[in-house]
Structures are given as structure tokens and as C-alpha cells.
C-alpha positions as CSV (number, residue, x, y, z in Angstrom):
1,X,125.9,75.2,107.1
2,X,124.6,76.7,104.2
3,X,127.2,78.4,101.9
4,X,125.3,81.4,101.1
5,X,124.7,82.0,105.4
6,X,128.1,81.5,106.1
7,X,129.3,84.2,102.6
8,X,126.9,86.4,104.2
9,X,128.6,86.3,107.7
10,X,131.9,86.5,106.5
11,X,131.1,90.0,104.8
12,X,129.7,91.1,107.6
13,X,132.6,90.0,109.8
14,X,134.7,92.3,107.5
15,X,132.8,95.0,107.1
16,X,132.5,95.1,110.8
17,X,135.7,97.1,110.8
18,X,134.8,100.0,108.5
19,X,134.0,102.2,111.4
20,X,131.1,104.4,108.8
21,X,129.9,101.2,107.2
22,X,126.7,100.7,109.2
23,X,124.8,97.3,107.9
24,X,120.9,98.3,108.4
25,X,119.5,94.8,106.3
26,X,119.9,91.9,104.6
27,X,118.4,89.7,102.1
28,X,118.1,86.3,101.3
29,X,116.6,86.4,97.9
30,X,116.5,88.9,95.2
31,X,113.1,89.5,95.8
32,X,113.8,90.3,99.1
33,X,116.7,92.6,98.3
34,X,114.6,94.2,95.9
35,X,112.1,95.1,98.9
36,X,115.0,95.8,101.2
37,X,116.0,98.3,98.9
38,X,113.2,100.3,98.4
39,X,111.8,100.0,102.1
40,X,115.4,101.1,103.5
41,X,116.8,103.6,101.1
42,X,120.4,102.3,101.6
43,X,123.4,104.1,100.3
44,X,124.9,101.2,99.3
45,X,124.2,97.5,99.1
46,X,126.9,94.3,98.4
47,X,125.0,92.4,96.4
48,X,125.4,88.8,95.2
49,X,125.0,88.4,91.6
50,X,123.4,84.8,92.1
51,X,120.4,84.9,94.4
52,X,117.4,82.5,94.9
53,X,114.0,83.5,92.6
54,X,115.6,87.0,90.5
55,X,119.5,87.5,90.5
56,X,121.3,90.6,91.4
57,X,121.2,91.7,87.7
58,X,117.6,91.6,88.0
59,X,117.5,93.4,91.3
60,X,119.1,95.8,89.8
61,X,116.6,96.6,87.2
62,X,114.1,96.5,89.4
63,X,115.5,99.4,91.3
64,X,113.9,103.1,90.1
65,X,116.6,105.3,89.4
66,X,115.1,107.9,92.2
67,X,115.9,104.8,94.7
68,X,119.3,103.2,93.4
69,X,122.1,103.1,95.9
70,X,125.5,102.6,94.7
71,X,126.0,98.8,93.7
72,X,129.1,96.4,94.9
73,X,128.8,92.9,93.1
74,X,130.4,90.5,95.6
75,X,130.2,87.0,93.7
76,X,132.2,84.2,92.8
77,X,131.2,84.5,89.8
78,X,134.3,86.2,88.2
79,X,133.1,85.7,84.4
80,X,130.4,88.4,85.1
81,X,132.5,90.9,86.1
82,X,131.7,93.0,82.7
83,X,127.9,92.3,83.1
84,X,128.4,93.6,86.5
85,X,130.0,97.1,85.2
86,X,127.3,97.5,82.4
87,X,125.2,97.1,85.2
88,X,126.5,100.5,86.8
89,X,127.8,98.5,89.4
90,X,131.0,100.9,91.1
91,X,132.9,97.3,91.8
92,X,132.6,94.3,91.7
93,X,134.2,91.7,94.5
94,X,134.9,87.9,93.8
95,X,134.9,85.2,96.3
96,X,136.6,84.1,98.5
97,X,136.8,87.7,99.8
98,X,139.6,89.4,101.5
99,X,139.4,92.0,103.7
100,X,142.0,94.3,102.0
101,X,139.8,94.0,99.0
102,X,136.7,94.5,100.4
103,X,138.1,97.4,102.1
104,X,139.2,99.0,98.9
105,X,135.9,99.3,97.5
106,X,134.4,101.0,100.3
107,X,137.4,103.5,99.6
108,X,136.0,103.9,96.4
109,X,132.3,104.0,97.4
110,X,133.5,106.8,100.3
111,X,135.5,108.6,97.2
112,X,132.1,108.7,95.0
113,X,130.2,109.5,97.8
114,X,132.3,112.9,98.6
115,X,133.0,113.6,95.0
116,X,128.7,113.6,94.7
């Protein structure tokens, strides 16, 4: 099974279980997630810091600010955790994921969310 499939499913597994978290795309390449992004307007997107063709740095910059949702980097790439910050990203999740941690980030994307 392809890894990235089977990271994909086990985010959505989790996520699953926030009861206002409602998952309305997905992407399997940056370029994809860029068009994702400015077709659906999300509120927030998890998005993978290493994606086929442009990574999620990338995606990121190719986001106008008029469209930007609020950013979770879920990665295994722990070492670009700061990248990830300077990026504007509100967290930034490392594989392998746990549930209590992913949870705890959409805490803090609900908090940011009221507090706008």
C-alpha cells in the first residue's frame, strides 16, 4: 500500500471524531492542493510538508492571502518544524500521529477561529 494513502487515511480516521471537523477534499500532490485550496475555500487544511511535484512550503506560497486558510503541517519531517512556523503555519504535527495530538491542534485551530 502506498505510504502516503495509508498517512492520508489514518488522518482521516482521526479526525473522524472531531464532531465540527468536516473533511470536504483531498489532495494528492501540491499542485493539487494548491487547486483544492482555491476552488474550496477551506478553513483549514493538514497539509504534508513533502508532496509529489511542489511541497507544502510551496503550496503555501502559492496561496493569495484573500484565500489562505489556517495551515496544520502534519509531516514526518520533524527538522522543518521552524520552516513550518515561518511559514504561518498555527502547528505543526509529526508522524506517526496520535490522536490526542491531532486533537490538540484542532483545539487550537477552534481557539483562533473564535478569538477571529
Amino acid at each position: 500500500m502506498d505510504d502516503q494513502l495509508s498517512a492520508l487515511a489514518v488522518l482521516q480516521d482521526i479526525l473522524r471524531f472531531e464532531p465540527d471537523v468536516q473533511i470536504i477534499g483531498t489532495a494528492s500532490s501540491g499542485r493539487d492542493a494548491i487547486k483544492a485550496i482555491n476552488q474550496l475555500t477551506p478553513d483549514l487544511v493538514f497539509l504534508d510538508v513533502e508532496m509529489p511535484e511542489i511541497d507544502g512550503f510551496a503550496v503555501v506560497s502559492a496561496i493569495s492571502a484573500k484565500k489562505m486558510p489556517i495551515i496544520v503541517f502534519v509531516t514526518a519531517r520533524e527538522e522543518c518544524a521552524l520552516k513550518g512556523i515561518e511559514a504561518q503555519a498555527l502547528d505543526y504535527v509529526v508522524k506517526p500521529w496520535q490522536p490526542t495530538r491531532l486533537h490538540s491542534a484542532v483545539e487550537r485551530v477552534r481557539r483562533r477561529i473564535q478569538s477571529d
